[in-house]
C-alpha positions as protocol buffer text, in pm:
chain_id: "A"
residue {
  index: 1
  type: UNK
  ca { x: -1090 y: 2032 z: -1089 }
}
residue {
  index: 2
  type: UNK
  ca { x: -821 y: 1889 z: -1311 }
}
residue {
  index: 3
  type: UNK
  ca { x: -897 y: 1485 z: -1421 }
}
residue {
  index: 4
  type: UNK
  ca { x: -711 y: 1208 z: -1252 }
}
residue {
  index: 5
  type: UNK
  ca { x: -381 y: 1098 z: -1451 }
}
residue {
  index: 6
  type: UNK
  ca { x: -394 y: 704 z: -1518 }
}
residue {
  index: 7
  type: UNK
  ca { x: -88 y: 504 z: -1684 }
}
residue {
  index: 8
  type: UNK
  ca { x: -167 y: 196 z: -1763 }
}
residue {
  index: 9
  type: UNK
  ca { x: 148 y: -43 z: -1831 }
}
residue {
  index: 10
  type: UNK
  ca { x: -3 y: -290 z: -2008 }
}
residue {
  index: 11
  type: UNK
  ca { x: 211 y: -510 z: -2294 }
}
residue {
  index: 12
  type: UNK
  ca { x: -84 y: -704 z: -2446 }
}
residue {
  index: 13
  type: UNK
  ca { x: -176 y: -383 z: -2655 }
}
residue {
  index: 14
  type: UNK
  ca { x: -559 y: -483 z: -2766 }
}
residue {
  index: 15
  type: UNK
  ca { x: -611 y: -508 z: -2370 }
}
residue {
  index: 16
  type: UNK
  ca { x: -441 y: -154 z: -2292 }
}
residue {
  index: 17
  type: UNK
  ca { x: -680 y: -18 z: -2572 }
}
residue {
  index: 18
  type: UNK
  ca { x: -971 y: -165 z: -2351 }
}
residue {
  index: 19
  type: UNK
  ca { x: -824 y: -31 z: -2094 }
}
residue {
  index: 20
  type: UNK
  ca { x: -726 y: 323 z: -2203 }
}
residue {
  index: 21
  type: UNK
  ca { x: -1084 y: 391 z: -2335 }
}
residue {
  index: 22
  type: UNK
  ca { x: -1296 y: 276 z: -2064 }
}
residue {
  index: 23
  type: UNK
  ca { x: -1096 y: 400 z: -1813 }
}
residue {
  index: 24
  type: UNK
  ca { x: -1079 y: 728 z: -2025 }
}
residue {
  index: 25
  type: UNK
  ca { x: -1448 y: 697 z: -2023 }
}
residue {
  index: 26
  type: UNK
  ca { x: -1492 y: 696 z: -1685 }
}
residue {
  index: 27
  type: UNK
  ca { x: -1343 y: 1065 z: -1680 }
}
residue {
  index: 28
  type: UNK
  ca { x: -1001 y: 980 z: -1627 }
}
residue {
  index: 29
  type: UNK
  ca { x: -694 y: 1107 z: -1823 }
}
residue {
  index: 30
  type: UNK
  ca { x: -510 y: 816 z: -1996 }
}
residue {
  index: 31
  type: UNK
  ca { x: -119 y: 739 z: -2036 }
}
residue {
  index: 32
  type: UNK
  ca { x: -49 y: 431 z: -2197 }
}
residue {
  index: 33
  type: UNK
  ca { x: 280 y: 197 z: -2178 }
}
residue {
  index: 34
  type: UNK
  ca { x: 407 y: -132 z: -2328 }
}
residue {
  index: 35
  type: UNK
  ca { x: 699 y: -235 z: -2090 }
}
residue {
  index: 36
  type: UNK
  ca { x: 797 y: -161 z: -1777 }
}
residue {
  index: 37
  type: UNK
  ca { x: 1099 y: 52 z: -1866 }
}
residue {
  index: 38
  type: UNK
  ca { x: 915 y: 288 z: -2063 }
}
residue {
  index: 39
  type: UNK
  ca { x: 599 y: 266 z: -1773 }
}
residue {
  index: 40
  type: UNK
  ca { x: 880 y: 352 z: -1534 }
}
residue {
  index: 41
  type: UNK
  ca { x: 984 y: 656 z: -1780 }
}
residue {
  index: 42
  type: UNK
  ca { x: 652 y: 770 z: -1837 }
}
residue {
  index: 43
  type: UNK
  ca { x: 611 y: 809 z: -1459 }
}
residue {
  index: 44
  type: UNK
  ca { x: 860 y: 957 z: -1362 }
}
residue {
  index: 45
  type: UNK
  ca { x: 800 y: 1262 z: -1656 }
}
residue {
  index: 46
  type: UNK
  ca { x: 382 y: 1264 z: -1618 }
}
residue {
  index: 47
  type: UNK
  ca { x: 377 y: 1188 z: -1239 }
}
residue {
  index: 48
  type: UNK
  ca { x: 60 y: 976 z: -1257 }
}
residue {
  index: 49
  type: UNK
  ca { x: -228 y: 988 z: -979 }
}
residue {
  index: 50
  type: UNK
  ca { x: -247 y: 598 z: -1033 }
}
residue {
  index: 51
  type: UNK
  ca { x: -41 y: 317 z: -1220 }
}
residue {
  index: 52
  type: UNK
  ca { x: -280 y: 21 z: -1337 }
}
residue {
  index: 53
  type: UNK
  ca { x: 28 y: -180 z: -1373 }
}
residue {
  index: 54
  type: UNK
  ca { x: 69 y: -587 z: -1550 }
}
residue {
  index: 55
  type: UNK
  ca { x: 310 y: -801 z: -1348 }
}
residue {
  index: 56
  type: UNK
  ca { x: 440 y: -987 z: -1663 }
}
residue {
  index: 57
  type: UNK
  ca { x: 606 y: -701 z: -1833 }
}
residue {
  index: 58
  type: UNK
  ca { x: 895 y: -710 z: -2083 }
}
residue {
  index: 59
  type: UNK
  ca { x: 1247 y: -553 z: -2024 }
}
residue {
  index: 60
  type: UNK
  ca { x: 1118 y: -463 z: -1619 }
}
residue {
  index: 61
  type: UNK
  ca { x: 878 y: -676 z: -1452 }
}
residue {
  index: 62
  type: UNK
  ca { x: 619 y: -539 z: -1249 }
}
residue {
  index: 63
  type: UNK
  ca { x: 702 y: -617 z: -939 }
}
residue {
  index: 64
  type: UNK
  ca { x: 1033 y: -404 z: -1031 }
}
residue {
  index: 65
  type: UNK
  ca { x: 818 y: -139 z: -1180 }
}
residue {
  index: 66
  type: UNK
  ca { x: 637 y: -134 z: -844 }
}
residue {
  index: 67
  type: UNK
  ca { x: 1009 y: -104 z: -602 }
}
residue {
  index: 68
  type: UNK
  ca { x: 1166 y: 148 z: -840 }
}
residue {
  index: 69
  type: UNK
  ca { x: 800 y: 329 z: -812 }
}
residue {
  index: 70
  type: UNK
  ca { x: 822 y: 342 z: -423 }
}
residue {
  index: 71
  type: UNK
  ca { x: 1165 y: 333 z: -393 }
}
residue {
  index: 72
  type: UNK
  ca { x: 1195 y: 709 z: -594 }
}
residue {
  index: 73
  type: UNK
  ca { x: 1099 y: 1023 z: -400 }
}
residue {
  index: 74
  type: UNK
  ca { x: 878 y: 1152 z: -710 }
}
residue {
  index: 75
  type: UNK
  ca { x: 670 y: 868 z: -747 }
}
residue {
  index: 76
  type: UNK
  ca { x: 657 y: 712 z: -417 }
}
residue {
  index: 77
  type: UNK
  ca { x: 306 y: 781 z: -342 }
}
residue {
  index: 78
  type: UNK
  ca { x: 163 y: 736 z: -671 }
}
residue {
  index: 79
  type: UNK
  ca { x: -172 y: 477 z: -613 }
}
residue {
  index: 80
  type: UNK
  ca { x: -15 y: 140 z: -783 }
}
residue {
  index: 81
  type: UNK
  ca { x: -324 y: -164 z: -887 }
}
residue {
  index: 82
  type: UNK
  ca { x: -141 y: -452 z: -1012 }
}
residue {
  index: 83
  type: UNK
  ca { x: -303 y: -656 z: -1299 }
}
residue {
  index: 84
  type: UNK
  ca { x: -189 y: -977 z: -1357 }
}
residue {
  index: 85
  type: UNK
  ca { x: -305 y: -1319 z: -1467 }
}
residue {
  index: 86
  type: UNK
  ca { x: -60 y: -1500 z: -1181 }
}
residue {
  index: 87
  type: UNK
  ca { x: -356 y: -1583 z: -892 }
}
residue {
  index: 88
  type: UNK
  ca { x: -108 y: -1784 z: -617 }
}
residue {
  index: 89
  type: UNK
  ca { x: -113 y: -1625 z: -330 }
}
residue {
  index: 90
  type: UNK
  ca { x: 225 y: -1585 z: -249 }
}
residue {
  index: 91
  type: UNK
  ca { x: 257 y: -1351 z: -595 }
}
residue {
  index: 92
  type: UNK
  ca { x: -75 y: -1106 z: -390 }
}
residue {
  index: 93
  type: UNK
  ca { x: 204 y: -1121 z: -78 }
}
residue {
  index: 94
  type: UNK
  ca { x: 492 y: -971 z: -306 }
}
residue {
  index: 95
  type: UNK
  ca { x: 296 y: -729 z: -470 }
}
residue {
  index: 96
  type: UNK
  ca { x: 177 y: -600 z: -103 }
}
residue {
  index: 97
  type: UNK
  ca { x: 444 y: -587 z: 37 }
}
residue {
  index: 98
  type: UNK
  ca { x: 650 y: -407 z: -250 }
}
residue {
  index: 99
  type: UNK
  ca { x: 408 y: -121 z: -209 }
}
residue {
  index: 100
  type: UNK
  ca { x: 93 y: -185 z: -432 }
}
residue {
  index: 101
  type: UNK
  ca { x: -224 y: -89 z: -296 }
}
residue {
  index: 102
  type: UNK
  ca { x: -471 y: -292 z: -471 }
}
residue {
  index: 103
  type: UNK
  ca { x: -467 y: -619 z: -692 }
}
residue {
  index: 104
  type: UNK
  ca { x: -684 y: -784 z: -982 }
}
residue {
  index: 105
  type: UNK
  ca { x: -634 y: -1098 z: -1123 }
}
residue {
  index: 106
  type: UNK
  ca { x: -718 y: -1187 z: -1480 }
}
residue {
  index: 107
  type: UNK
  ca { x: -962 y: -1264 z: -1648 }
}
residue {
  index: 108
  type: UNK
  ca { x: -1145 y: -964 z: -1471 }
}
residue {
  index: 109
  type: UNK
  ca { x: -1490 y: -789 z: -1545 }
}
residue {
  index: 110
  type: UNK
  ca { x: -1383 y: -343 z: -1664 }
}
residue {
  index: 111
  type: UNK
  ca { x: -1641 y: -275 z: -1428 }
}
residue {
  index: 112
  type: UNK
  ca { x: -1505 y: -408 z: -1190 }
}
residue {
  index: 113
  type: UNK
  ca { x: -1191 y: -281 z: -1217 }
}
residue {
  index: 114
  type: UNK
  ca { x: -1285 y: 56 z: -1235 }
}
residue {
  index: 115
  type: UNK
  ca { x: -1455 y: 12 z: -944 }
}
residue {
  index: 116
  type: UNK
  ca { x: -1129 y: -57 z: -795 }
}
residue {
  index: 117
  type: UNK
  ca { x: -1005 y: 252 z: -935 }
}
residue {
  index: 118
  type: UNK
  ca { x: -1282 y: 452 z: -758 }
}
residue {
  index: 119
  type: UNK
  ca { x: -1224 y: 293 z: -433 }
}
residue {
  index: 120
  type: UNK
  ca { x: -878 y: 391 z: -422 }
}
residue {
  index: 121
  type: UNK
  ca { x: -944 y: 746 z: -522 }
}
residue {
  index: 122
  type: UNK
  ca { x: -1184 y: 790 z: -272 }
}
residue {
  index: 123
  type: UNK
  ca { x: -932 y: 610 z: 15 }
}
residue {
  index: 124
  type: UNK
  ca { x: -661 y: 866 z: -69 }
}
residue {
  index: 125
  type: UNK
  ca { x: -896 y: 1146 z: -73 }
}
residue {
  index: 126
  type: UNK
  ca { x: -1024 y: 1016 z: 278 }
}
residue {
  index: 127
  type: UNK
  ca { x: -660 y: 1012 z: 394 }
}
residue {
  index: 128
  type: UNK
  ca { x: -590 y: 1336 z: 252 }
}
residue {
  index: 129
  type: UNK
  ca { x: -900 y: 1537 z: 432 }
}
residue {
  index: 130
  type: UNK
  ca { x: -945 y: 1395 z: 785 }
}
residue {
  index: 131
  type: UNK
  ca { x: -792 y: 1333 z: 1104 }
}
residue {
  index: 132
  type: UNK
  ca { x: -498 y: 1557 z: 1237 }
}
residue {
  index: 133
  type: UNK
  ca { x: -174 y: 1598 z: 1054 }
}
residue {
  index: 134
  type: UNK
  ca { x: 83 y: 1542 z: 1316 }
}
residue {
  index: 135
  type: UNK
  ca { x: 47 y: 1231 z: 1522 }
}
residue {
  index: 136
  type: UNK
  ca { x: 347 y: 1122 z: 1811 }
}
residue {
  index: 137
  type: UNK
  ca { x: 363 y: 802 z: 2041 }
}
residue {
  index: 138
  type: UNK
  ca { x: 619 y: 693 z: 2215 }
}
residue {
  index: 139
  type: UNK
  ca { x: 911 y: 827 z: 1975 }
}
residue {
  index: 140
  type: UNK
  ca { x: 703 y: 772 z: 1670 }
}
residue {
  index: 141
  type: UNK
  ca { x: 555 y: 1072 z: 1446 }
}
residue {
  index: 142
  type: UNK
  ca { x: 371 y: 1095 z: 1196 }
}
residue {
  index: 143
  type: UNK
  ca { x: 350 y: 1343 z: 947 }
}
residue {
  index: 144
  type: UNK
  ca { x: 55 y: 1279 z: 737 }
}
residue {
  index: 145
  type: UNK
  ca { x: 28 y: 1648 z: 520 }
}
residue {
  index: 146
  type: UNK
  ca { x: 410 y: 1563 z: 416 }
}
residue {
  index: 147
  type: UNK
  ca { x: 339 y: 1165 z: 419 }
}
residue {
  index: 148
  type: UNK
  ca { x: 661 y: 1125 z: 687 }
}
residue {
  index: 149
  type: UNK
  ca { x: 723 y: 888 z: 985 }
}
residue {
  index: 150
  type: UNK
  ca { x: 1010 y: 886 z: 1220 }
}
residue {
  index: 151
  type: UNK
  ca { x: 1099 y: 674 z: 1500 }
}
residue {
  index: 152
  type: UNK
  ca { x: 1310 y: 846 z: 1754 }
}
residue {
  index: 153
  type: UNK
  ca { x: 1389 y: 1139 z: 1510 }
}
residue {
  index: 154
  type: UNK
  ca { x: 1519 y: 828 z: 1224 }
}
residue {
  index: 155
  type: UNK
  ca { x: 1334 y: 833 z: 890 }
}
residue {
  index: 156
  type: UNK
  ca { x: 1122 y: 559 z: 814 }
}
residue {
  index: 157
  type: UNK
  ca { x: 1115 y: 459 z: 455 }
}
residue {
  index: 158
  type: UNK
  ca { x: 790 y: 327 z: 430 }
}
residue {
  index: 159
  type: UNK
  ca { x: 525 y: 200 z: 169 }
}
residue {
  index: 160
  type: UNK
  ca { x: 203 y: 357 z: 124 }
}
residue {
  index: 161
  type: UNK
  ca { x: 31 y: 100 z: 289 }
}
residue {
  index: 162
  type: UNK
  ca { x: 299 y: 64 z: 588 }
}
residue {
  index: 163
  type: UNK
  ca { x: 228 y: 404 z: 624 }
}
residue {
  index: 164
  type: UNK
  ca { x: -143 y: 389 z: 648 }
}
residue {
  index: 165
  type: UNK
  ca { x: -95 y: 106 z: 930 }
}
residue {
  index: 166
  type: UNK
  ca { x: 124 y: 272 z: 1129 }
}
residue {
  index: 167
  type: UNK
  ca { x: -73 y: 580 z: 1163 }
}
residue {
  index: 168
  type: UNK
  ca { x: -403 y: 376 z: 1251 }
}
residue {
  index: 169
  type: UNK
  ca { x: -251 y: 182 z: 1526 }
}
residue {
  index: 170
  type: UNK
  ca { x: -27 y: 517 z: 1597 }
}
residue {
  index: 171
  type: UNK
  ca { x: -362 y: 623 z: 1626 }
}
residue {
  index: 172
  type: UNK
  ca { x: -478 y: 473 z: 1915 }
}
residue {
  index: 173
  type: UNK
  ca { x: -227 y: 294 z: 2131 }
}
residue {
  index: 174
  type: UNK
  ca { x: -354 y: 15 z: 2361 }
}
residue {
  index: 175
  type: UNK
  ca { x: -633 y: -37 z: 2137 }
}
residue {
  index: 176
  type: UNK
  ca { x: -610 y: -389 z: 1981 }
}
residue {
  index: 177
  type: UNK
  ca { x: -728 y: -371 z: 1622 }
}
residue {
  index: 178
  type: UNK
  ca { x: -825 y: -729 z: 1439 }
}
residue {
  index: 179
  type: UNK
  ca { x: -675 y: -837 z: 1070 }
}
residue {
  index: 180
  type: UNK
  ca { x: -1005 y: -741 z: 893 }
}
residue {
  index: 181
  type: UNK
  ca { x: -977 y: -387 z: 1069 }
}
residue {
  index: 182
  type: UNK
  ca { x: -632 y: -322 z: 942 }
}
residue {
  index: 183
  type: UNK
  ca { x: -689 y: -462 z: 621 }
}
residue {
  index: 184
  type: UNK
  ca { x: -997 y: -213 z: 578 }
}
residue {
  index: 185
  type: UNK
  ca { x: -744 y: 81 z: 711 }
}
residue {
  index: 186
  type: UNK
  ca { x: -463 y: -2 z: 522 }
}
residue {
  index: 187
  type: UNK
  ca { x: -535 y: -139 z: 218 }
}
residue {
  index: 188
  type: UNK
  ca { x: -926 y: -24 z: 186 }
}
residue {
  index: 189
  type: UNK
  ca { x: -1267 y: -134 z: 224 }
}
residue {
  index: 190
  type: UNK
  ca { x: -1298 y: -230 z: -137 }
}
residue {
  index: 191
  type: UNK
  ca { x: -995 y: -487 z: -106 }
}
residue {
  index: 192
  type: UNK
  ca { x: -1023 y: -855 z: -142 }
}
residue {
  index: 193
  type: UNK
  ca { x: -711 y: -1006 z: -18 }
}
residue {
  index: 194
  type: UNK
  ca { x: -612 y: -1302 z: 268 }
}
residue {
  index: 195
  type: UNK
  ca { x: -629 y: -1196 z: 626 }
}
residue {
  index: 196
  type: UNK
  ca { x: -275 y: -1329 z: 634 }
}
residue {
  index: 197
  type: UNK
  ca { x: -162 y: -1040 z: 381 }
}
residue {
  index: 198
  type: UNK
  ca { x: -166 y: -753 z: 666 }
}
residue {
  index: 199
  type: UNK
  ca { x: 86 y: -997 z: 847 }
}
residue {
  index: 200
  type: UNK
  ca { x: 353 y: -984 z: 538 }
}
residue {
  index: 201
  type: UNK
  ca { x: 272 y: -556 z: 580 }
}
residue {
  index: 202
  type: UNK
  ca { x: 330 y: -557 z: 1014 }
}
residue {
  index: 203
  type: UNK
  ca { x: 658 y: -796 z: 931 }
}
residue {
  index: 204
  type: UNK
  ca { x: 803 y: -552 z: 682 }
}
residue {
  index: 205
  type: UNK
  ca { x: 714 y: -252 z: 927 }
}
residue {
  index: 206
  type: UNK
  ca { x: 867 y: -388 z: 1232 }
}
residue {
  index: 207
  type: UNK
  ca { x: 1182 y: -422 z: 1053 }
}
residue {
  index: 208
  type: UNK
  ca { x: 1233 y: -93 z: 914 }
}
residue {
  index: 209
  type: UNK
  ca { x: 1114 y: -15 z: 1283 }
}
residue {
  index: 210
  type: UNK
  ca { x: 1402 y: -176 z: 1424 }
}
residue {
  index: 211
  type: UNK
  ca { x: 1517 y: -111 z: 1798 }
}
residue {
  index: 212
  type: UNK
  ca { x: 1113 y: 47 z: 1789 }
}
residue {
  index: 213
  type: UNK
  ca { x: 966 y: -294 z: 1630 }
}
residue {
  index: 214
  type: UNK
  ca { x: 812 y: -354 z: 1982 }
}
residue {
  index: 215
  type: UNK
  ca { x: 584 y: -82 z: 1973 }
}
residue {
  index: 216
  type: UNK
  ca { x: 331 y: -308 z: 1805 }
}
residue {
  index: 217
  type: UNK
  ca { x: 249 y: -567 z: 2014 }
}
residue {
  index: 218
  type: UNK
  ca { x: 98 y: -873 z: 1880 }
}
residue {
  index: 219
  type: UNK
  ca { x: -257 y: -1014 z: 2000 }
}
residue {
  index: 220
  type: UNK
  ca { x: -230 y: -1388 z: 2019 }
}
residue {
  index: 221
  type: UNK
  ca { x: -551 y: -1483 z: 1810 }
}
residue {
  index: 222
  type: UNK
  ca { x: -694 y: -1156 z: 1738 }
}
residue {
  index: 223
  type: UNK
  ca { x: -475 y: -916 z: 1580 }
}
residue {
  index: 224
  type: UNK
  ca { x: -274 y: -627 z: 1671 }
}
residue {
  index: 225
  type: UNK
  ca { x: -190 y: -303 z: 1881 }
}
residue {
  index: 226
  type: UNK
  ca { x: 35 y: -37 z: 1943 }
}
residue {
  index: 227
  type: UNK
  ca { x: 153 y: -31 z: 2305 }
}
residue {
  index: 228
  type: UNK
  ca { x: -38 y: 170 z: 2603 }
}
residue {
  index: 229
  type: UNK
  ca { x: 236 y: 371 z: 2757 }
}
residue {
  index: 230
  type: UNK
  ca { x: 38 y: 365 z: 3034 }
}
residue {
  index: 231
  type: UNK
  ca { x: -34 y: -19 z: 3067 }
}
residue {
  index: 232
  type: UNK
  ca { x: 213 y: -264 z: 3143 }
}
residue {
  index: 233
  type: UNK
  ca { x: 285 y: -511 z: 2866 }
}
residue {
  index: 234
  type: UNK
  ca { x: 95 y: -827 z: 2895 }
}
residue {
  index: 235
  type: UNK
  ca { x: 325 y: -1108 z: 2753 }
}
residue {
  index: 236
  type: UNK
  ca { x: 99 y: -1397 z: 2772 }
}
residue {
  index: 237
  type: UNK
  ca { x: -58 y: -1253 z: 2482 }
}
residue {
  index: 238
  type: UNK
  ca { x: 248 y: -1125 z: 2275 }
}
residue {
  index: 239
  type: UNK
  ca { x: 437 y: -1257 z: 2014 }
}
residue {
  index: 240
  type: UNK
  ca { x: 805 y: -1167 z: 2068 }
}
residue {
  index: 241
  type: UNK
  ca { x: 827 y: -836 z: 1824 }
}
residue {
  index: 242
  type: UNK
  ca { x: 1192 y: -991 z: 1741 }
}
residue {
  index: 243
  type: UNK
  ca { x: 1055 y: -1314 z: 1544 }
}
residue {
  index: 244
  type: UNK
  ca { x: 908 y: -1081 z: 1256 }
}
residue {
  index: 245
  type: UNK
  ca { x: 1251 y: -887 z: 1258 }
}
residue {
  index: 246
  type: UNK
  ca { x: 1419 y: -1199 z: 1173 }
}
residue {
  index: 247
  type: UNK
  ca { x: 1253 y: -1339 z: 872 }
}
């Protein structure tokens, strides 16, 4: 079996020398980068399995890195873990919801972090090698062999981890799934972020949803679900689908 590609973009070069040779040690295959432009170049020519990827990059930043990543059809579904020294919450938030899968803040322990790495390859190997390919609700399909979702026959552009929650509450409408659930489905076991995080990911999904945003039905104090086509909607428990369109 072929190793697992890793770039690392990574301008502090003494760290991305760490980096490349314990990573490389671990069995991996190492790219290295030193800005963001040339991270972006180097994945788009060496298609990467995963980007370790610094937020405070010179020419792009990574948070750039990380939209241009998901935003190009080659790349899209390349495993992105930010590394950054920024800790405020609201920076975890933007990286999410841009499309990274996994985050670790600075000053952080290599074993650690390649634990991180392990996690993820073993999430996208799980998602790759389980569970039926073709799933359809109520106008919604998912594709998961060709990673595509439509709603009513319209293309979703989604992130990874969009993606990923979609298809589990796709999964299993009526069901009502809490934050720690969807965090664990989405974004991975291994994943230490605020409950509040898989909120920024369900706001971003019902608005590429649009006129299908209120499919997924919010649980006042517990979490989420898609909607029981056979149940009539209980409102008393609902947020209205249309306040997370709007902000």
């Amino acid at each position: 079996m072929a190793r697992l590609k890793v770039l690392i973009v990574e301008d502090d070069r003494s760290l991305a020398d760490v980096l490349a040779y314990n990573v490389r040690q671990a069995g991996y295959e190492v790219i290295s980068a030193y800005d963001g432009q040339d991270g972006l170049t180097q994945a788009q020519i060496k298609t990467p399995d995963l980007v370790i990827l610094d937020l405070m990059l010179p020419v792009i930043d990574g948070h750039e890195v990380c939209r241009r990543l998901r935003a190009d059809a080659s790349t899209k579904d390349i495993m992105i873990l930010m590394l950054t020294a920024k800790s405020e919450e609201s920076d975890q938030l933007i990286g999410f919801s841009l499309g990274a899968d996994d985050y670790v803040t600075k000053p952080f322990s290599v074993k650690v972090l390649l634990e991180r790495i392990k996690a993820l390859v073993r999430r996208k190997r799980g998602a790759d090698n389980s569970l039926d390919d073709v799933i359809a609700s109520q106008g919604i399909t998912i594709d998961r062999r060709r990673h595509r979702a439509t709603a009513s026959g319209r293309p979703l552009q989604l992130t990874r981890s969009e993606f990923r929650l979609l298809e589990t509450l796709t999964r299993q409408p009526g069901r009502v799934f809490e934050r720690s659930e969807l965090i664990d489905a989405a974004l991975g076991e291994d994943t230490v972020v605020m409950e509040r995080t898989i909120d920024v990911h369900i706001r971003a999904l019902r608005r590429k949803m649009a006129d299908e945003a209120e499919l997924i039905e919010t649980v006042r104090g517990v979490g989420y679900r898609f909607r029981d086509p056979g149940a009539v909607t209980d409102t008393t428990d609902d947020v209205d689908a249309g306040q997370f369109v709007q902000h």
